[in-house]
mmCIF file as gemmi writes it, N, C-alpha and C atoms, coordinates in Angstrom:
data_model
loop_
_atom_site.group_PDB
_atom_site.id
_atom_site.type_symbol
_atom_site.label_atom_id
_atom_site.label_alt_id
_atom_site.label_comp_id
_atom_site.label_asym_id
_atom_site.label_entity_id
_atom_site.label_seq_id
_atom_site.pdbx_PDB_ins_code
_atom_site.Cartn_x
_atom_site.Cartn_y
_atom_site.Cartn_z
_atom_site.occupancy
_atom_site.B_iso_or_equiv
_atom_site.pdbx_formal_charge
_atom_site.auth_seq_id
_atom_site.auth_asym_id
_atom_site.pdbx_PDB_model_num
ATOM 1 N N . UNK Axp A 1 ? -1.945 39.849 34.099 1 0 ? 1 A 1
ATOM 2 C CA . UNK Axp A 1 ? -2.207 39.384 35.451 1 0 ? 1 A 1
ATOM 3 C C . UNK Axp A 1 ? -3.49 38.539 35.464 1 0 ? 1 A 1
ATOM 4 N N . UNK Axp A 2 ? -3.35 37.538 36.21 1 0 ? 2 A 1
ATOM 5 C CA . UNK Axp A 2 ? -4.535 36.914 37.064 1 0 ? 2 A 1
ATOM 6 C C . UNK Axp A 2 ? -5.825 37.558 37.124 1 0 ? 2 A 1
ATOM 7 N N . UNK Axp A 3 ? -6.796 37.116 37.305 1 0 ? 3 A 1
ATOM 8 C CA . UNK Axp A 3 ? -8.365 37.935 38.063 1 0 ? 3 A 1
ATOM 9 C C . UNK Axp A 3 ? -8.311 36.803 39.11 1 0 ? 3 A 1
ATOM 10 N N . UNK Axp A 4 ? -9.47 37.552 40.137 1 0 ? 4 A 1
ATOM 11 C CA . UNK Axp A 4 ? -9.729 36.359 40.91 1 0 ? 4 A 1
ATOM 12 C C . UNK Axp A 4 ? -10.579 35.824 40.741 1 0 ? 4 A 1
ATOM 13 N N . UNK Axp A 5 ? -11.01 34.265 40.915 1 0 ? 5 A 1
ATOM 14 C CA . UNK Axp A 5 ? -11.792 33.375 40.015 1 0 ? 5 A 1
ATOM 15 C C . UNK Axp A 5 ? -13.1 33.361 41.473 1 0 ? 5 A 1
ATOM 16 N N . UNK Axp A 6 ? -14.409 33.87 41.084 1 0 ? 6 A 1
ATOM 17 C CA . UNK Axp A 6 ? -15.405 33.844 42.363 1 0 ? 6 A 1
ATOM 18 C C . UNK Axp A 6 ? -15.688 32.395 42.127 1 0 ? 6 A 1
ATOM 19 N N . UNK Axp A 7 ? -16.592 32.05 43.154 1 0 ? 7 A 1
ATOM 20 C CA . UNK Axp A 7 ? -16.736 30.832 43.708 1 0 ? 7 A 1
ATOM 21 C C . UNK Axp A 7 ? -17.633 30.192 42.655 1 0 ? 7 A 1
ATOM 22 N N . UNK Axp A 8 ? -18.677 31.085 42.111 1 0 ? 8 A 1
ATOM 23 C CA . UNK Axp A 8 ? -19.744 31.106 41.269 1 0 ? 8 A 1
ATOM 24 C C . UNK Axp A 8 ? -18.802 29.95 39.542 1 0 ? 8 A 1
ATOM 25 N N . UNK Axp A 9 ? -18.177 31.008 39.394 1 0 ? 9 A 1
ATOM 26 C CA . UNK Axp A 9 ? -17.103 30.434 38.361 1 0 ? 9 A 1
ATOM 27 C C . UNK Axp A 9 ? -16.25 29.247 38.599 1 0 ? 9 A 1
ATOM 28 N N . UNK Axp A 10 ? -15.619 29.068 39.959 1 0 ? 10 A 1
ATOM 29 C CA . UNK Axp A 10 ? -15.305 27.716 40.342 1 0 ? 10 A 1
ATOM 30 C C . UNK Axp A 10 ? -15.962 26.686 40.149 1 0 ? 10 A 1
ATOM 31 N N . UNK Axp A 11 ? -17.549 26.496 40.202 1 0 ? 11 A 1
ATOM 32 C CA . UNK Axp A 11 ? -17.817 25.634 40.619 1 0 ? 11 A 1
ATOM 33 C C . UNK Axp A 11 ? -18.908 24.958 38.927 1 0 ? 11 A 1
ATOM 34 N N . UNK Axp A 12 ? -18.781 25.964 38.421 1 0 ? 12 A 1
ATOM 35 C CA . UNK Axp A 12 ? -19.118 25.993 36.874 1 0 ? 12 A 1
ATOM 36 C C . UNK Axp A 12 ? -17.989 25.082 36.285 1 0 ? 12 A 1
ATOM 37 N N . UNK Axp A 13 ? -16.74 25.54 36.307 1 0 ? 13 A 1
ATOM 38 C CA . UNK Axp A 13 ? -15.69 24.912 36.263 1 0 ? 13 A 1
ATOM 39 C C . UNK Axp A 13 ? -15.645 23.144 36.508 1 0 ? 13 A 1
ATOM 40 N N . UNK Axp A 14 ? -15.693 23.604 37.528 1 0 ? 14 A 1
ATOM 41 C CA . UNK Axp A 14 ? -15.278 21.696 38.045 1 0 ? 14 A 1
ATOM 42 C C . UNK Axp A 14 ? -16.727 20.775 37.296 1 0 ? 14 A 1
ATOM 43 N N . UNK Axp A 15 ? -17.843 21.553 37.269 1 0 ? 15 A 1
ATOM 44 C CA . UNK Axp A 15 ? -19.026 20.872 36.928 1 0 ? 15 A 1
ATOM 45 C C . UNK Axp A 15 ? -18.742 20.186 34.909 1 0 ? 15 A 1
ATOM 46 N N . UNK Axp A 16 ? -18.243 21.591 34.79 1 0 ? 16 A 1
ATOM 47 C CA . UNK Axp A 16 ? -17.838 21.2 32.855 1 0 ? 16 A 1
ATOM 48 C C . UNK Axp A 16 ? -16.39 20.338 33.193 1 0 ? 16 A 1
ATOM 49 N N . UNK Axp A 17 ? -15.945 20.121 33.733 1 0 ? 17 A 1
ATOM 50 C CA . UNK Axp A 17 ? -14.896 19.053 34.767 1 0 ? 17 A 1
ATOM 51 C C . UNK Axp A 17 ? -15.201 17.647 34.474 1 0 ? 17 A 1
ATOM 52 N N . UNK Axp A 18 ? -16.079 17.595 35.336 1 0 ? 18 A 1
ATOM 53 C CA . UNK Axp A 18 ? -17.122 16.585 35.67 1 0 ? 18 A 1
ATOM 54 C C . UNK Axp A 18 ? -17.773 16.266 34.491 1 0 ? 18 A 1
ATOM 55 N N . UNK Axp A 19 ? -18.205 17.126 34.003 1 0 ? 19 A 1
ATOM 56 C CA . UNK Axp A 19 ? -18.748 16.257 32.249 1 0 ? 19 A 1
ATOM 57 C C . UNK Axp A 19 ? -17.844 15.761 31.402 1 0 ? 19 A 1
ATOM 58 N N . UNK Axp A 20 ? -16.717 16.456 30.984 1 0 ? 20 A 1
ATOM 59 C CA . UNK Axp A 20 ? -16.093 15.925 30.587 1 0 ? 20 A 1
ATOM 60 C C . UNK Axp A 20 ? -14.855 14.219 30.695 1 0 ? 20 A 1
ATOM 61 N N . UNK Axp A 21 ? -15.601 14.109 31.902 1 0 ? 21 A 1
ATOM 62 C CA . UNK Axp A 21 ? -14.969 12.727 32.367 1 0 ? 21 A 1
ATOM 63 C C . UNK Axp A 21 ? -13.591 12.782 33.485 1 0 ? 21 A 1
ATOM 64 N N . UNK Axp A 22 ? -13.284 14.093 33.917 1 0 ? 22 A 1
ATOM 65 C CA . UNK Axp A 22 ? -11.9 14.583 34.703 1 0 ? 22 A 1
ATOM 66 C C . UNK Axp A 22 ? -12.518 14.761 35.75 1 0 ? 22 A 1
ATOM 67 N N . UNK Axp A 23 ? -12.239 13.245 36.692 1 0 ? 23 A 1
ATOM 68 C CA . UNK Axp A 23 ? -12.274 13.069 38.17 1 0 ? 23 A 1
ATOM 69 C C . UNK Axp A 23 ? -10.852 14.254 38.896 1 0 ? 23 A 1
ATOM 70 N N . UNK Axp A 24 ? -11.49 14.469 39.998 1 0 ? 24 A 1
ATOM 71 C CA . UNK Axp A 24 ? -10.354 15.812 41.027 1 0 ? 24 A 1
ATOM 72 C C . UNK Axp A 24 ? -10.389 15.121 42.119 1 0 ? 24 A 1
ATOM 73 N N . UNK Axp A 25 ? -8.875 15.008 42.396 1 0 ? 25 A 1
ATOM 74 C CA . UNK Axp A 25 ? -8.481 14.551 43.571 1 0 ? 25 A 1
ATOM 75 C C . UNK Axp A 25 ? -7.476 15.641 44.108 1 0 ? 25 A 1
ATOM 76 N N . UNK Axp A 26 ? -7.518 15.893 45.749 1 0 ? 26 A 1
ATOM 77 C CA . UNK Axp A 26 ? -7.056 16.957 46.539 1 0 ? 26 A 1
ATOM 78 C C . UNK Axp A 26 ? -6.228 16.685 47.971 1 0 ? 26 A 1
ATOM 79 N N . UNK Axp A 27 ? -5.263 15.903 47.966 1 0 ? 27 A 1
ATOM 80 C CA . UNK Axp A 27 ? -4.715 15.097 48.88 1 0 ? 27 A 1
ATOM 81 C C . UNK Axp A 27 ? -5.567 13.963 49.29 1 0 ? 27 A 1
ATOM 82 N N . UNK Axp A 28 ? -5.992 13.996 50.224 1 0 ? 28 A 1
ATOM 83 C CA . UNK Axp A 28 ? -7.677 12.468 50.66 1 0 ? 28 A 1
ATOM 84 C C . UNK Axp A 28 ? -8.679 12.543 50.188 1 0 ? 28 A 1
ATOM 85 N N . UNK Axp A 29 ? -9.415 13.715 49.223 1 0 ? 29 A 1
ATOM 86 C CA . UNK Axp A 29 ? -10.294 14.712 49.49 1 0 ? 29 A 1
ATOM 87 C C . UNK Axp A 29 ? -10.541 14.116 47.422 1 0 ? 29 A 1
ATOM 88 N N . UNK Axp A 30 ? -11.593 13.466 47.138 1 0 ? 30 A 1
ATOM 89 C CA . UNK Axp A 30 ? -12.028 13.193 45.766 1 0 ? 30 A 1
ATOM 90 C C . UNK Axp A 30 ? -13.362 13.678 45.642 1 0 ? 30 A 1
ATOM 91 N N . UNK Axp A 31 ? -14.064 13.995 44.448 1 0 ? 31 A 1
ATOM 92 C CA . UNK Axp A 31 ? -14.64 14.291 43.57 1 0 ? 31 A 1
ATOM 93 C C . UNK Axp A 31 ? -14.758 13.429 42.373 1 0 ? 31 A 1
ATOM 94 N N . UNK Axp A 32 ? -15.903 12.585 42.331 1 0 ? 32 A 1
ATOM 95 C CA . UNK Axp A 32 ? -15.778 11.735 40.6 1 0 ? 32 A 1
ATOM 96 C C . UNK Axp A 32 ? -17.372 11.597 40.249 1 0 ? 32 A 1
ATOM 97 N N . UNK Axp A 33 ? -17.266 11.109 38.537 1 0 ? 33 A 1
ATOM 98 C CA . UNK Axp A 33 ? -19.081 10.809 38.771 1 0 ? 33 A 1
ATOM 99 C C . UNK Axp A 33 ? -18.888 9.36 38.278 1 0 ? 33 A 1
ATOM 100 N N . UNK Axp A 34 ? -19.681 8.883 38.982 1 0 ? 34 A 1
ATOM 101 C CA . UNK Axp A 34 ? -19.698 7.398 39.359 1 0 ? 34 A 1
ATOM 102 C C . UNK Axp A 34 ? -20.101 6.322 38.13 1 0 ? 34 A 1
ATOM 103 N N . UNK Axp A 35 ? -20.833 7.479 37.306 1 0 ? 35 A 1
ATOM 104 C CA . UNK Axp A 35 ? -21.081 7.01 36.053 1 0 ? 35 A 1
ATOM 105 C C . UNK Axp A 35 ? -19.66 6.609 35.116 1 0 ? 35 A 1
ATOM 106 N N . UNK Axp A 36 ? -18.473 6.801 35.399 1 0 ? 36 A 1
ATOM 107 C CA . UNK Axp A 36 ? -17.332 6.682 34.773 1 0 ? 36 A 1
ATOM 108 C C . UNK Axp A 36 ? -17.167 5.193 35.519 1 0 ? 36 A 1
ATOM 109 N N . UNK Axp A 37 ? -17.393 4.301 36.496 1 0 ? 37 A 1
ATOM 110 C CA . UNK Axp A 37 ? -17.322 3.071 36.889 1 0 ? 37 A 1
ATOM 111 C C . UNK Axp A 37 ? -18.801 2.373 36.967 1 0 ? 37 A 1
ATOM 112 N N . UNK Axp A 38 ? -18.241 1.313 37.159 1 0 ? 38 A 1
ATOM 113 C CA . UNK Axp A 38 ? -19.319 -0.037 37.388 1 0 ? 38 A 1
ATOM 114 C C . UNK Axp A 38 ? -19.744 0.013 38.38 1 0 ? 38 A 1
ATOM 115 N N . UNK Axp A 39 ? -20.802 0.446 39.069 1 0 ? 39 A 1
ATOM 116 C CA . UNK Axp A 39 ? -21.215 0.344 40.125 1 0 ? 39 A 1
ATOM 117 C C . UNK Axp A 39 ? -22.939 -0.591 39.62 1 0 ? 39 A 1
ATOM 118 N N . UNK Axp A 40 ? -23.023 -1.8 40.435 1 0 ? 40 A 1
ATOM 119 C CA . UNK Axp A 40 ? -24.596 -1.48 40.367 1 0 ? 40 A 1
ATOM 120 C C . UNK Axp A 40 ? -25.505 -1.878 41.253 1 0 ? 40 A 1
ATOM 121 N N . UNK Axp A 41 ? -25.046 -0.959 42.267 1 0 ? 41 A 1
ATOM 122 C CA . UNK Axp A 41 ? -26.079 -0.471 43.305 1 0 ? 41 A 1
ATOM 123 C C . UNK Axp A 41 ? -26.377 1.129 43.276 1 0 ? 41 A 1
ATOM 124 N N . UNK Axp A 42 ? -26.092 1.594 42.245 1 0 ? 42 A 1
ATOM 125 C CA . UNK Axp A 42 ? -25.996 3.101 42.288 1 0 ? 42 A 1
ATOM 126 C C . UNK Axp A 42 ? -26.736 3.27 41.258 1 0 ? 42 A 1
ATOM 127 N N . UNK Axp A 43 ? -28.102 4.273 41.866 1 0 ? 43 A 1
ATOM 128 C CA . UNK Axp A 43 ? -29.112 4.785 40.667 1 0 ? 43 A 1
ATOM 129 C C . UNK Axp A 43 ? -28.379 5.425 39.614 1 0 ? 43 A 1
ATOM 130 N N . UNK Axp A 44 ? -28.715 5.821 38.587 1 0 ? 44 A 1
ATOM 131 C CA . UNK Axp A 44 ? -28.32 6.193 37.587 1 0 ? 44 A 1
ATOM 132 C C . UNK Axp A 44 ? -28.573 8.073 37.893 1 0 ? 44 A 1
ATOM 133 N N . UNK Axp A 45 ? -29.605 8.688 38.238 1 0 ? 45 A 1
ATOM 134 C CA . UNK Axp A 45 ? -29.141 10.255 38.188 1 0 ? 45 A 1
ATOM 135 C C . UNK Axp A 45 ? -28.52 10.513 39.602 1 0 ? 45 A 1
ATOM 136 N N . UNK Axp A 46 ? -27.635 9.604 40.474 1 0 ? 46 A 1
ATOM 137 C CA . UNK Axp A 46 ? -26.859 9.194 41.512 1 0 ? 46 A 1
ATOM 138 C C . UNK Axp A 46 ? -25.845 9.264 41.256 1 0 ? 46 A 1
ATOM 139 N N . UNK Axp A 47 ? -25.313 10.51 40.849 1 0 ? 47 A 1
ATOM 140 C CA . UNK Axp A 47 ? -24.017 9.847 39.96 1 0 ? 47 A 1
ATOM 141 C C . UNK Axp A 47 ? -22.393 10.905 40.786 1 0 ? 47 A 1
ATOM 142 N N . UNK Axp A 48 ? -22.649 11.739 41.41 1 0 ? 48 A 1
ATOM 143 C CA . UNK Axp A 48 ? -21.582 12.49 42.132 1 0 ? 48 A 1
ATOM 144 C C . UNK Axp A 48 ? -20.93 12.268 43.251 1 0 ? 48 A 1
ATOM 145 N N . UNK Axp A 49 ? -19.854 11.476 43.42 1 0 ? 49 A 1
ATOM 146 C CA . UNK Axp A 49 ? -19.558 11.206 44.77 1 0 ? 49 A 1
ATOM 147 C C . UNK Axp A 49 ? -18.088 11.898 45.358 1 0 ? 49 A 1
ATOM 148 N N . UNK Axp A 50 ? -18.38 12.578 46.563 1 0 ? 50 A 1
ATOM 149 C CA . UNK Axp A 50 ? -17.264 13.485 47.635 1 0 ? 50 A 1
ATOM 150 C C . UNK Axp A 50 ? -17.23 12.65 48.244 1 0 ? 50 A 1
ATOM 151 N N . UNK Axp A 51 ? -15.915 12.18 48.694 1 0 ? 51 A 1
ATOM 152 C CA . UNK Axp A 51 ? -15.279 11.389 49.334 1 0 ? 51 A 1
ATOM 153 C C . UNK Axp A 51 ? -13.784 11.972 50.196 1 0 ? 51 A 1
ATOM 154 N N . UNK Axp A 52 ? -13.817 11.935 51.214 1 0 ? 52 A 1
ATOM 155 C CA . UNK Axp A 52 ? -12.538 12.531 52.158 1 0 ? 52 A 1
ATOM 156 C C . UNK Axp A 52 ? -12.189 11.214 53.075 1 0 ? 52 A 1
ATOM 157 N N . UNK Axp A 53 ? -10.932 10.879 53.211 1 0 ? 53 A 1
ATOM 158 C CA . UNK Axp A 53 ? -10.47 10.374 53.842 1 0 ? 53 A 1
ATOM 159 C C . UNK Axp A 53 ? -9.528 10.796 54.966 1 0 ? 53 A 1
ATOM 160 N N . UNK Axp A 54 ? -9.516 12.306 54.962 1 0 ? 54 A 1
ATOM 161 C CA . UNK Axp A 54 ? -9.014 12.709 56.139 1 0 ? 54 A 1
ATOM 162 C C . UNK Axp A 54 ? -9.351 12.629 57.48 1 0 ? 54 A 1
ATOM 163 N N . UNK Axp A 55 ? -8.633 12.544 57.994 1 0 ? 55 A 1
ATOM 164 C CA . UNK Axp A 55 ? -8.581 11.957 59.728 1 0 ? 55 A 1
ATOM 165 C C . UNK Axp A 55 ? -9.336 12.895 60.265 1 0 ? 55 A 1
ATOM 166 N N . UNK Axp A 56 ? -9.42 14.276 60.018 1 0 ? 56 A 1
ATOM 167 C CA . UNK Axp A 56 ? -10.059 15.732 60.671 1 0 ? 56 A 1
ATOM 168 C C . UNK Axp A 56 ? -11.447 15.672 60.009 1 0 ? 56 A 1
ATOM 169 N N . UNK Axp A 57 ? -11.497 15.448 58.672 1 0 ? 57 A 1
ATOM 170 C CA . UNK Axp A 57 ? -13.116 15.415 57.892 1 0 ? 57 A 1
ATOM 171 C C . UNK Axp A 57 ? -13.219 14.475 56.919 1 0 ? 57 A 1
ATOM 172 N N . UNK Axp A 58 ? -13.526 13.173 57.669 1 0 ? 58 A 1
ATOM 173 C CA . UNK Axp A 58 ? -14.378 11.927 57.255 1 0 ? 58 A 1
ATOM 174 C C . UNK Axp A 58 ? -14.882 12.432 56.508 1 0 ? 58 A 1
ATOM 175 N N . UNK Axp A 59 ? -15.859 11.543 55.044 1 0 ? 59 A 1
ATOM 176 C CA . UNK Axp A 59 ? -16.739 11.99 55.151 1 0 ? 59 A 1
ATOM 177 C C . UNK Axp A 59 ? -16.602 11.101 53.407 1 0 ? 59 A 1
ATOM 178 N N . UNK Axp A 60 ? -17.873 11.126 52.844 1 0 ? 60 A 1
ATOM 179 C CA . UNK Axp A 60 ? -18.306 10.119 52.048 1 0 ? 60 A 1
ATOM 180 C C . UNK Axp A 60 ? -19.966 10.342 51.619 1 0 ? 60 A 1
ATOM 181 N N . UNK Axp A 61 ? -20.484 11.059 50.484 1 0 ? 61 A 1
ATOM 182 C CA . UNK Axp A 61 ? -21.976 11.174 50.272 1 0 ? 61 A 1
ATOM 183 C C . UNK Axp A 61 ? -21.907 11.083 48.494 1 0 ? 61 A 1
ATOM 184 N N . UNK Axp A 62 ? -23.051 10.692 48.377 1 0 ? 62 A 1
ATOM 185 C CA . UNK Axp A 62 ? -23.244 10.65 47.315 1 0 ? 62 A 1
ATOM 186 C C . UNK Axp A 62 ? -24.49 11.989 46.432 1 0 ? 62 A 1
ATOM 187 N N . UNK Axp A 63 ? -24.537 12.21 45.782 1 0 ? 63 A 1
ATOM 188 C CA . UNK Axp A 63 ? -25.017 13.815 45.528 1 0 ? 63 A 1
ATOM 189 C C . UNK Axp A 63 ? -25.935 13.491 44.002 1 0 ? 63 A 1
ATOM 190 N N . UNK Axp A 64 ? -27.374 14.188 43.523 1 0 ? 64 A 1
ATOM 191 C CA . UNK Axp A 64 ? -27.729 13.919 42.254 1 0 ? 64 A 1
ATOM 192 C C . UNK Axp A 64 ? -27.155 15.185 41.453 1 0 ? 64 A 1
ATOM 193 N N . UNK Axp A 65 ? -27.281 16.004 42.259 1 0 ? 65 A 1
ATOM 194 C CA . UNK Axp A 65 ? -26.464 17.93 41.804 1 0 ? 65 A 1
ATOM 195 C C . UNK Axp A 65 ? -25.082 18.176 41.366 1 0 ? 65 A 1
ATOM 196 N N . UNK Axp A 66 ? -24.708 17.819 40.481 1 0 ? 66 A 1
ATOM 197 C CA . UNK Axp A 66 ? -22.784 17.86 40.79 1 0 ? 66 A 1
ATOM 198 C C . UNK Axp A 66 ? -22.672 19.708 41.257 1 0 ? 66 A 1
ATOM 199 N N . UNK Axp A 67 ? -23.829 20.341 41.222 1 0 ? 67 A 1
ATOM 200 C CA . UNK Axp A 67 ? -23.381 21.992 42.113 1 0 ? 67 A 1
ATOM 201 C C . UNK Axp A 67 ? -22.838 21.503 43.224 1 0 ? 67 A 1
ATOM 202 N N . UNK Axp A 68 ? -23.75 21.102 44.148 1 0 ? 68 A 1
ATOM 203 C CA . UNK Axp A 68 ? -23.681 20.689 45.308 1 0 ? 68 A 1
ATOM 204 C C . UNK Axp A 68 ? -22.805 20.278 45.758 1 0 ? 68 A 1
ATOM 205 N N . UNK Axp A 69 ? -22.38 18.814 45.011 1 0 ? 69 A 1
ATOM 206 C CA . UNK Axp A 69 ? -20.927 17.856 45.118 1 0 ? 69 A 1
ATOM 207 C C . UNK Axp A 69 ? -19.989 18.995 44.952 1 0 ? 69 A 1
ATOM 208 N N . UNK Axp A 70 ? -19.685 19.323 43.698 1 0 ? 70 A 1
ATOM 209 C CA . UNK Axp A 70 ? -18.327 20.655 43.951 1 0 ? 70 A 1
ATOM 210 C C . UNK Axp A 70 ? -18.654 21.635 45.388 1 0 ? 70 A 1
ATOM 211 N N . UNK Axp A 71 ? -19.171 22.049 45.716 1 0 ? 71 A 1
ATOM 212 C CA . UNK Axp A 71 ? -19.261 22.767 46.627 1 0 ? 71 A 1
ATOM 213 C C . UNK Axp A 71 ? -19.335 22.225 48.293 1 0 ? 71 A 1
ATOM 214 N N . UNK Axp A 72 ? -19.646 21.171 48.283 1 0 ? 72 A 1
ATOM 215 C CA . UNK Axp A 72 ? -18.819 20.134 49.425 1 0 ? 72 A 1
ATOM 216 C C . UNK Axp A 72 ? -17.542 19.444 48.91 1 0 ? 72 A 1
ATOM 217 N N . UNK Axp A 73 ? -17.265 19.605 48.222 1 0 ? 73 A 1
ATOM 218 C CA . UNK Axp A 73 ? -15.406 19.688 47.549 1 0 ? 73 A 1
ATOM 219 C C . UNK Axp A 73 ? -14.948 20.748 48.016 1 0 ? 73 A 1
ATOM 220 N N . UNK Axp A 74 ? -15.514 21.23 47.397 1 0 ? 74 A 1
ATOM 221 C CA . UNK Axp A 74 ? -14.514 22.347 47.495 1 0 ? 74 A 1
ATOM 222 C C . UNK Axp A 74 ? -14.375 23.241 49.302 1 0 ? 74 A 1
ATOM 223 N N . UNK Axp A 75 ? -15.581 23.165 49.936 1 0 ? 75 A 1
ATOM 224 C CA . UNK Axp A 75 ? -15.489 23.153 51.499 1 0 ? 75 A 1
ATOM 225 C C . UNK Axp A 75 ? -14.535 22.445 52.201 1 0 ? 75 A 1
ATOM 226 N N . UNK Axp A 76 ? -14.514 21.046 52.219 1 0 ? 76 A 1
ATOM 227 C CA . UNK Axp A 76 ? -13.411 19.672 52.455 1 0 ? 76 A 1
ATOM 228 C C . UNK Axp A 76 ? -12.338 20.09 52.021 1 0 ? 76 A 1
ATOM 229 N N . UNK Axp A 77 ? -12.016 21.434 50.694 1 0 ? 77 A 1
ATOM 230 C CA . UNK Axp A 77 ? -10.841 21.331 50.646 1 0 ? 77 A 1
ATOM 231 C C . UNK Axp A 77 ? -10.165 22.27 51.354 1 0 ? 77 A 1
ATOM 232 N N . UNK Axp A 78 ? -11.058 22.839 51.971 1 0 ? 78 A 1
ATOM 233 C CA . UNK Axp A 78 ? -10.8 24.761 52.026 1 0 ? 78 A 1
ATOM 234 C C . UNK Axp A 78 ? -10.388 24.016 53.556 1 0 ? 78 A 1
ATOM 235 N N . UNK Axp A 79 ? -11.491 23.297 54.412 1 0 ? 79 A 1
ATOM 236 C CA . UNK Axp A 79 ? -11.031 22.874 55.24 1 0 ? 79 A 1
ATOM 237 C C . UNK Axp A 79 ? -9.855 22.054 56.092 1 0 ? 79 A 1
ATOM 238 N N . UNK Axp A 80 ? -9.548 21.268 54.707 1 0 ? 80 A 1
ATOM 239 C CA . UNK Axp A 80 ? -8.103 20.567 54.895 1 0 ? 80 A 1
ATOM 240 C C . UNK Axp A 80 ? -7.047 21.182 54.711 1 0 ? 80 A 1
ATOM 241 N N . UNK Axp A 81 ? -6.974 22.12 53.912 1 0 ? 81 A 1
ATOM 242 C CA . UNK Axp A 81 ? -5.87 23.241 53.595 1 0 ? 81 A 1
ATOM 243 C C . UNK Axp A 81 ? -5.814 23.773 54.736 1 0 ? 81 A 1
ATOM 244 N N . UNK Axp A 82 ? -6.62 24.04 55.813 1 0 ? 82 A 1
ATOM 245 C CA . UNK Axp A 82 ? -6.351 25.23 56.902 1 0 ? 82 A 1
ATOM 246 C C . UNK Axp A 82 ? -5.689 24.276 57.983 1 0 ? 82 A 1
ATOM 247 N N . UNK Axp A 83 ? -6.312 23.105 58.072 1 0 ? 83 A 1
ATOM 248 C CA . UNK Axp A 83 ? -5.087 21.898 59.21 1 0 ? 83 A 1
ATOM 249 C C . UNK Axp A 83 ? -4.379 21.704 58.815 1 0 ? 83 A 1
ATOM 250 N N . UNK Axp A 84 ? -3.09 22.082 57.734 1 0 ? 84 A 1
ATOM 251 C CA . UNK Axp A 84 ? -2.22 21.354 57.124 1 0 ? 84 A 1
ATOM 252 C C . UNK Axp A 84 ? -1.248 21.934 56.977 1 0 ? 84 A 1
């Protein structure tokens, strides 16, 4: 059987995710590090961007923490899952 995975461990997860170069996308709702594209207006330890295009939670920031970024992911997602 399964365990249940705490949040603590989720977000460890998506972060060794995130290093490894595996952008997460969640219906409107992305996660990428920016360092995988050409951007150059974007500082360099600037590199985590949450992006939602849902109609209920806009929303678009850029993050230096990828903790942080997963964890406004993963909120956006918890949130879009419950309108849907």
């Amino acid at each position: 059987m399964f365990q249940k995975v705490t949040e603590k461990e989720m977000v460890a997860l998506i972060v060794f995710m995130l290093e490894q170069n595996i952008d997460l996308q969640f219906g409107k709702i992305s996660l990428c590090d920016l360092r995988n594209y050409r951007y150059g207006n974007v500082r360099r330890n600037r590199r985590y961007q949450v992006h939602s295009e849902d109609r209920q939670y806009p929303f678009s920031m850029i993050y230096d923490d990828p903790s942080i970024a997963v964890k406004k992911f993963l909120f956006l997602k918890q949130k879009s899952r419950k309108m849907h």
